[in-house]
C-alpha positions as CSV (number, residue, x, y, z in Angstrom):
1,X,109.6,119.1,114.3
2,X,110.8,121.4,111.6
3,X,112.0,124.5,113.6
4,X,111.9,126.9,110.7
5,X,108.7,126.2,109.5
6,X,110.0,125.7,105.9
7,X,109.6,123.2,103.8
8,X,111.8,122.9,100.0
9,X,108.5,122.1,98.0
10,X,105.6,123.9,97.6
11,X,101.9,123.0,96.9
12,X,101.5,122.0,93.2
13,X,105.5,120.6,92.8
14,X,105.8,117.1,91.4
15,X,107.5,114.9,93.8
16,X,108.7,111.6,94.9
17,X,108.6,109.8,97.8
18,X,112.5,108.7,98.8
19,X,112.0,106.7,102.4
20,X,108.5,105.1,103.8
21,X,106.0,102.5,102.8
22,X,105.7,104.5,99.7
23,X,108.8,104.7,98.4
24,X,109.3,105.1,94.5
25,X,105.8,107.1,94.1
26,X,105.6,110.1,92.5
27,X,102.5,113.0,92.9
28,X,101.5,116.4,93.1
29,X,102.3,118.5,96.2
30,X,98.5,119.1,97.7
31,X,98.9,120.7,100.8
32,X,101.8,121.6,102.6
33,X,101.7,122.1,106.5
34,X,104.6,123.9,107.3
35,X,104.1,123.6,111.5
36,X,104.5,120.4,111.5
37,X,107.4,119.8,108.8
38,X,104.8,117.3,106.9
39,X,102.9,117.3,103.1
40,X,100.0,116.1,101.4
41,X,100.5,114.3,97.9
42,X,98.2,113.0,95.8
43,X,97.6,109.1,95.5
44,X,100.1,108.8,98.2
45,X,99.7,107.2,102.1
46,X,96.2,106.7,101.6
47,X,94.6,106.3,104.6
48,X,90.9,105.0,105.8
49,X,88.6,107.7,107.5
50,X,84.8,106.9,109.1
51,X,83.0,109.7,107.8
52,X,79.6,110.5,109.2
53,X,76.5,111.6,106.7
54,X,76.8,115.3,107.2
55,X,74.9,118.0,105.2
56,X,77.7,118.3,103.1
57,X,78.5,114.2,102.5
58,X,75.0,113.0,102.8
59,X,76.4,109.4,102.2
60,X,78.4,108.3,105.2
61,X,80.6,105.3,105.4
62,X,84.9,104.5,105.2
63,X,86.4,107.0,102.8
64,X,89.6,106.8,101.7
65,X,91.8,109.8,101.5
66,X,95.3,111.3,101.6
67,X,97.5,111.4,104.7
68,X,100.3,113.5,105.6
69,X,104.0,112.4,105.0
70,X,107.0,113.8,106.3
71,X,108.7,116.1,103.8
72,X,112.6,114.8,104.9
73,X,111.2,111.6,103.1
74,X,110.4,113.3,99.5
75,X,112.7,114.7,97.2
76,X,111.4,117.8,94.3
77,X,111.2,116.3,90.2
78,X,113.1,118.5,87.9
79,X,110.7,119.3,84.6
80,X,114.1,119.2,83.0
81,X,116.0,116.3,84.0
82,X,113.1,114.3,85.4
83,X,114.7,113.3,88.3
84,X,114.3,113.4,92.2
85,X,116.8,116.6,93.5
86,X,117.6,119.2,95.6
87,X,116.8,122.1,95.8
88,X,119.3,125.0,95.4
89,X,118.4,128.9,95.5
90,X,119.7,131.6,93.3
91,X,119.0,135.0,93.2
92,X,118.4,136.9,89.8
93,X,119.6,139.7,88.5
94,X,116.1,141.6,89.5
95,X,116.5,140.4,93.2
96,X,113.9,137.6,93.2
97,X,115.5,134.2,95.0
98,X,113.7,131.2,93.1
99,X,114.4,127.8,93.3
100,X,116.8,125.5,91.5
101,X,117.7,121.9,90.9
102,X,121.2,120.9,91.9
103,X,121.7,118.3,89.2
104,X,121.1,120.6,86.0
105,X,121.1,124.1,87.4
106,X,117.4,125.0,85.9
107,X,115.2,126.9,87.9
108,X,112.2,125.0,89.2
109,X,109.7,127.4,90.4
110,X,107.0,128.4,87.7
């Protein structure tokens, strides 16, 4: 369990996956779920799910869909360098703390 609740990427952050059965992908942060130290990333650990024809999904049948990964097991993409870092944090000179990327010192966060 991640005890601080906090995870180093955020929802919309390019990523790519470091450790698992999908190692060497790279997608978009979805969802992050902070509680339980895992994230959703597009196109990656795609898993089968029986849905049932609801008002909302009037056809039923096996979907296939985006599981949770463990965030230890992803590392954040630099837009600069275009590789997998970590992250750093600095604080600018108007107080706000914002992400950076250890290899080439450019801040991440948009």
């Amino acid at each position: 369990m991640n005890k601080g609740n906090r995870v180093h990427v955020r929802k919309g952050d390019m990523i790519e996956v470091i450790a698992g059965k999908n190692k060497g992908a790279k997608g978009r942060v979805l969802r992050v779920l902070p509680r339980t130290g895992r994230i959703v990333v597009e196109g990656v650990n795609m898993v089968k799910k029986h849905q049932k024809p609801t008002p909302k999904v009037m056809q039923g049948g096996i979907v296939e869909k985006e599981g949770p990964i463990v965030c230890s097991n992803v590392m954040l993409l630099c837009s600069k360098c275009d590789e997998p870092t970590r992250v750093g944090r600095k604080t600018l000179e108007t107080g706000k703390v914002v992400r950076t990327c250890k290899k080439c010192g450019e801040v991440v966060d948009r």
